[in-house]
LOKE-25139 format. One record per residue (C-alpha): residue number from 1; residue in one letter; x, y, z. Coordinates in nm, 3 decimals. Example, Ala and Ser with C-alpha at 12.3 -4.5 7.8 and 13.67 -1.06 7.14 Angstrom:
REM LOKE-25139
{1,'A',{1.230,-0.450,0.780}};
{2,'S',{1.367,-0.106,0.714}};
//
This chain:
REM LOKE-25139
{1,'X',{15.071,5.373,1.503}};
{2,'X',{14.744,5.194,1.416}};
{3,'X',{14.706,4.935,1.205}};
{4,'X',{14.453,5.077,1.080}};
{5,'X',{14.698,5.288,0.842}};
{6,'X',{14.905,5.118,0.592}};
{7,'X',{15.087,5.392,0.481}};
{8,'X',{15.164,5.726,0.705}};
{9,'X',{15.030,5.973,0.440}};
{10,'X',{14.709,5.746,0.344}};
{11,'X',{14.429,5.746,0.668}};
{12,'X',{14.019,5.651,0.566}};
{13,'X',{13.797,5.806,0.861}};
{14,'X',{13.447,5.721,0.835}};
{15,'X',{13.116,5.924,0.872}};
{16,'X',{12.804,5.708,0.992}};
{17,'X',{12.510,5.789,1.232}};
{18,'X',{12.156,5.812,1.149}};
{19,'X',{11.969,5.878,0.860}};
{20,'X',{11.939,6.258,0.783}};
{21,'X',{12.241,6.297,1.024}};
{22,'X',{12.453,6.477,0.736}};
{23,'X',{12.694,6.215,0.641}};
{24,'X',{12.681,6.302,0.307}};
{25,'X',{12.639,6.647,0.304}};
{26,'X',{12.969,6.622,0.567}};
{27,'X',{13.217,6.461,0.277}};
{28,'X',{13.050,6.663,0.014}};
{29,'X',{13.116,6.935,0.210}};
{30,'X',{13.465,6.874,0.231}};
{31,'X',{13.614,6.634,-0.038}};
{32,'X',{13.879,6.782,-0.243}};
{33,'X',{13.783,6.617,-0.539}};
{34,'X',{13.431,6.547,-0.667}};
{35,'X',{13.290,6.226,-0.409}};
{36,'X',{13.132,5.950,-0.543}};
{37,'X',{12.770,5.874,-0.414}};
{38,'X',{12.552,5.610,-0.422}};
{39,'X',{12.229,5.807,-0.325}};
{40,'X',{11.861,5.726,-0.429}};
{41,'X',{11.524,5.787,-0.441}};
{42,'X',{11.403,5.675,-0.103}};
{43,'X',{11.067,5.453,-0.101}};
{44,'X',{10.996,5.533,0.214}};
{45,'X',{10.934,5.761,0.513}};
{46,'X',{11.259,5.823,0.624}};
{47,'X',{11.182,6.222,0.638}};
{48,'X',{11.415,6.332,0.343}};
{49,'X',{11.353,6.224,-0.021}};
{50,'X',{11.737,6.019,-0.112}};
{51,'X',{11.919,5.805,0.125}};
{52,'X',{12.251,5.659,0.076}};
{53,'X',{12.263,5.239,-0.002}};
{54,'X',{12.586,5.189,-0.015}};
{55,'X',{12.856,5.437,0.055}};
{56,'X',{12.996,5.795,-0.070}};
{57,'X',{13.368,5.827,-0.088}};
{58,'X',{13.577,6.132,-0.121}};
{59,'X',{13.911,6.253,-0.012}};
{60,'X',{14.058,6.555,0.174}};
{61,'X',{14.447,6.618,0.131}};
{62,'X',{14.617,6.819,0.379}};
{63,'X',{14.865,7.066,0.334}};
{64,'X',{15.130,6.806,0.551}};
{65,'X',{15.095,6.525,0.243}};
{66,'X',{14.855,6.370,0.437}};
{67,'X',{14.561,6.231,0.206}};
{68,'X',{14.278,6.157,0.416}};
{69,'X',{13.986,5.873,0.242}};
{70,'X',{13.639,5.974,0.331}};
{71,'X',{13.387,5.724,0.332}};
{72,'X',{13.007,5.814,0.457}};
{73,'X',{12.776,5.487,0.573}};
{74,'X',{12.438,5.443,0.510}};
{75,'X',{12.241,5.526,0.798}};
{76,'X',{11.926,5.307,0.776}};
{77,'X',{12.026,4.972,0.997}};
{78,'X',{11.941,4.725,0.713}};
{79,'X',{12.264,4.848,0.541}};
{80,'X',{12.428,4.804,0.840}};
{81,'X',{12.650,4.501,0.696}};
{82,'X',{12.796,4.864,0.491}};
{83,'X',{12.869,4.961,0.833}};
{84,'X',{13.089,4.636,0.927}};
{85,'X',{13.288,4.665,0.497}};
{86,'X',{13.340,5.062,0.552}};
{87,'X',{13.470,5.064,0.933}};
{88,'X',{13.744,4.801,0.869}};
{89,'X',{14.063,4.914,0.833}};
{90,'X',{13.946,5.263,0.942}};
{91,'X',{14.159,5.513,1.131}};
{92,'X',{13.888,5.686,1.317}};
{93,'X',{13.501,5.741,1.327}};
{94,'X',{13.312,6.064,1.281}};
{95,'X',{12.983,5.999,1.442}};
{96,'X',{12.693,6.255,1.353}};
{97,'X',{12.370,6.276,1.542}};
{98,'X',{12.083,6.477,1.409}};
{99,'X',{11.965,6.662,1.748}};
{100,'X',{11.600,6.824,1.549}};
{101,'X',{11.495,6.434,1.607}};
{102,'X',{11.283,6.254,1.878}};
{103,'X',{11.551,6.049,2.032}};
{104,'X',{11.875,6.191,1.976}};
{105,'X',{12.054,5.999,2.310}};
{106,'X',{11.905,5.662,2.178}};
{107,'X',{12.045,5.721,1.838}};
{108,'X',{12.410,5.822,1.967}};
{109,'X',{12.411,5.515,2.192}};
{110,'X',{12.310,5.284,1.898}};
{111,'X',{12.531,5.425,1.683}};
{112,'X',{12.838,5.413,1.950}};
{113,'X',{12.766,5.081,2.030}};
{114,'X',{12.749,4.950,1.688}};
{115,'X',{13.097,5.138,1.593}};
{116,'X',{13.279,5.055,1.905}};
{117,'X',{13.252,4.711,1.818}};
{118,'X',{13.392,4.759,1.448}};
{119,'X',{13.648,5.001,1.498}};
{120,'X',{13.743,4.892,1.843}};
{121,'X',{13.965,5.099,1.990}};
{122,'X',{14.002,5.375,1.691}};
{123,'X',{13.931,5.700,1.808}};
{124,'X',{13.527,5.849,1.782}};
{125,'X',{13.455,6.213,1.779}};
{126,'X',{13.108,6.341,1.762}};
{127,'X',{12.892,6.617,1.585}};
{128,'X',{12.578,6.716,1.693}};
{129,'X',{12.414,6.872,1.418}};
{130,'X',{12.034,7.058,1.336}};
{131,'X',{12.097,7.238,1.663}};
{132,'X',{11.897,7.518,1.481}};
{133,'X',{11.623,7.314,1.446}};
{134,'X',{11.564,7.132,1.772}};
{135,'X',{11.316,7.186,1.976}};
{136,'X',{11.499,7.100,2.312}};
{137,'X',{11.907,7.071,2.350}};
{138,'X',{12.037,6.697,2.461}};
{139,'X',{12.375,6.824,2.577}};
{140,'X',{12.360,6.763,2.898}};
{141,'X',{12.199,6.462,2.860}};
{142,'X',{12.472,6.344,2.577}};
{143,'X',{12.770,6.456,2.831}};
{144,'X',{12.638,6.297,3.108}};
{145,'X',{12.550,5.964,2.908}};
{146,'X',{12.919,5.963,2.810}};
{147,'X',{13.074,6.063,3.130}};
{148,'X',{12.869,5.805,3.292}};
{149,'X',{13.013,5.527,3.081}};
{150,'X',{13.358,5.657,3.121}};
{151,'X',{13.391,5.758,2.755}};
{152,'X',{13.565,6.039,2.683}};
{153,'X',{13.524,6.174,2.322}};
{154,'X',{13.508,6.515,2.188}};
{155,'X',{13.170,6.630,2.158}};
{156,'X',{13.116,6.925,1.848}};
{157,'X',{12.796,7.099,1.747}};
{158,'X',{12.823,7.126,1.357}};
{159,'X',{12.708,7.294,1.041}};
{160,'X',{12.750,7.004,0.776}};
{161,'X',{12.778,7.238,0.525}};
{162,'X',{12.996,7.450,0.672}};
{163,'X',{13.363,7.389,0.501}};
{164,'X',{13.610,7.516,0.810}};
{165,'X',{13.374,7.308,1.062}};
{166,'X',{13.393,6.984,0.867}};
{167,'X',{13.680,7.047,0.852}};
{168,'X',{13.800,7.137,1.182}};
{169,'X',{13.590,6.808,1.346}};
{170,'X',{13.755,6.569,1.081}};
{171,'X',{14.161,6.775,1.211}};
{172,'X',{14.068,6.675,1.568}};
{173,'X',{13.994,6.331,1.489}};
{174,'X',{14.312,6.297,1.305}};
{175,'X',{14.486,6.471,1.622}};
{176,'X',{14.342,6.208,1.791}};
{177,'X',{14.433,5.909,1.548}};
{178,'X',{14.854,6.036,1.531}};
{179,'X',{14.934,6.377,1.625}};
{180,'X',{15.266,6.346,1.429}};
{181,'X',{15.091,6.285,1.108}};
{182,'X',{15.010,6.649,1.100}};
{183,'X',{15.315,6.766,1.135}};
{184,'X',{15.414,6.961,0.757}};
{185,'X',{15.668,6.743,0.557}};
//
């Protein structure tokens, strides 16, 4: 089992990736109880009008006892020393890259690179989301960039605020983190 999880029933997966990504939308999407957000007033361009500073934290609780803690980064990289506090101890990493922007590829790789050296060897899955609003798809691109470097992570197109696909990206991350810990009981 990882040591990233202290107790079998208690796992924290992170959200990070870019800004606008839908980190936050992602746990308020699916947090059981109310999250806790530390969004603002942005002061500048960042193309939406709040960005997260700190952190938002909520949980999901599955119907095996499992109580999963949700944390969502900040995406800007001047919080990135949020990125280092959130990703310890973390189980797994659900990395979301907004694919309506210029450089989608350049962002995943970033991001990847960034994570793989906090979580080290926890798993990553990854959800491409605004496919309705790009202009060109980077699938092929993002599949071969991964195959290329011999990574081999589960690659979802996603609704953020779509309940059942949060949720069904954040399951197959925690399939990936202990299978048995899904197991009912």
């Amino acid at each position: 089992m990882s040591n990233a999880i202290t107790d079998a029933r208690q796992v924290k997966i992170v959200f990070s990736g870019p800004v606008g990504s839908g980190k936050t939308t992602s746990l308020y999407t699916i947090s059981d109880d109310k999250p806790v957000g530390t969004e603002v007033q942005s002061n500048e361009d960042i193309g939406k009008s709040t960005t997260t500073v700190a952190m938002d934290y909520g949980t999901l609780q599955l119907e095996s006892g499992v109580k999963i803690h949700l944390y969502a980064t900040p995406g800007q990289e001047r919080f990135s020393y949020m990125w280092d506090i959130l990703g310890k101890g973390s189980a797994g990493v659900v990395l979301l890259v907004d694919q309506s922007r210029p450089s989608p590829l350049a962002e995943l790789k970033f991001f990847l690179g960034e994570f793989r050296k906090i979580v080290k060897d926890a798993p990553i899955v990854i959800g491409l989301t605004k496919m309705d609003l790009a202009k060109e798809t980077h699938l092929d691109k993002i599949y071969k960039y991964l195959e290329d470097e011999g990574l081999e992570y589960p690659v979802f197109e996603l609704d953020t605020r779509d309940k059942a696909k949060v949720k069904e990206i954040v399951l197959s991350l925690m399939f990936l983190i202990q299978p048995d810990l899904m197991k009912a009981g």
